[in-house]
C-alpha positions in Angstrom: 114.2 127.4 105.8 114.8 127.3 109.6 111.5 129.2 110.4 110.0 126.5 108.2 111.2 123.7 109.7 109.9 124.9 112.9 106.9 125.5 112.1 106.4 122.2 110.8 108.0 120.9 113.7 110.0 118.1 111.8 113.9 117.3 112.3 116.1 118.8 109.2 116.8 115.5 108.5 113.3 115.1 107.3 113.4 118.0 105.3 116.0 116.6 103.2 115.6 112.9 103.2 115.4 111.3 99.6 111.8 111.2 98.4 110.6 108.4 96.3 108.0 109.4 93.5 104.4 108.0 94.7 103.6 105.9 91.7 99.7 105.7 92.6 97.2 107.4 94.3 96.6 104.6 96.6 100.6 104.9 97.6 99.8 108.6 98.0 96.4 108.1 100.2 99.2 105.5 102.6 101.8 108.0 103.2 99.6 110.9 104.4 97.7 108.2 106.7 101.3 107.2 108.0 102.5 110.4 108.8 99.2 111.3 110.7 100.0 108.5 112.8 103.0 109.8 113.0 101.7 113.0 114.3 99.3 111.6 116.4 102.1 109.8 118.7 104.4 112.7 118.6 102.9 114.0 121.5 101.8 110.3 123.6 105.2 109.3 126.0 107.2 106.3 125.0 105.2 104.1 127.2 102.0 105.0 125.6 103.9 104.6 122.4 104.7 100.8 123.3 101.2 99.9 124.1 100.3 101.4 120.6 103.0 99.5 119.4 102.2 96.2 120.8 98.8 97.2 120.0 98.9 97.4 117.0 101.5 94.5 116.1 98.8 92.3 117.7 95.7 93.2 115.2 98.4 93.1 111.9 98.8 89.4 113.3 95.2 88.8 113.5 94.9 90.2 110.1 97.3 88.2 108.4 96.4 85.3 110.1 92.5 86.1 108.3 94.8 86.2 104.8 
C-alpha cells in the first residue's frame, strides 16, 4: 500500500478519505476535472497558487453575475 501511495503521490489521508457514490456521469466527468486541477497546481508555488486563486474567484463572479 505504501509503494502505492507513492507512486500516486497523494497523502494517506487521501487514500482513505470517505468516498461518496457519484450519482451521475456528469458528477463523475466534475471530479476527475477537479482533481486535474488539483494536479496541475501541485507543482506551481503558493504565490502562483494565489494568483490562480484570485484568478479564478474573479471569472466565477463574472459568471454568476451573467446568471
Amino acid at each position: 500500500m505504501e509503494r502505492i501511495i507513492e507512486a500516486l503521490d497523494v497523502h494517506p489521508k487521501e487514500v482513505f478519505e470517505d468516498f461518496e457514490i457519484l450519482d451521475s456521469r456528469d458528477e463523475l466527468d466534475k471530479e476527475k476535472m477537479i482533481d486535474s486541477l488539483k494536479l496541475l497546481l501541485k507543482s506551481r508555488s503558493l504565490d502562483e497558487i494565489n494568483i490562480i486563486h484570485r484568478l479564478t474567484k474573479d471569472v466565477l463572479l463574472a459568471i454568476d453575475y451573467k446568471k
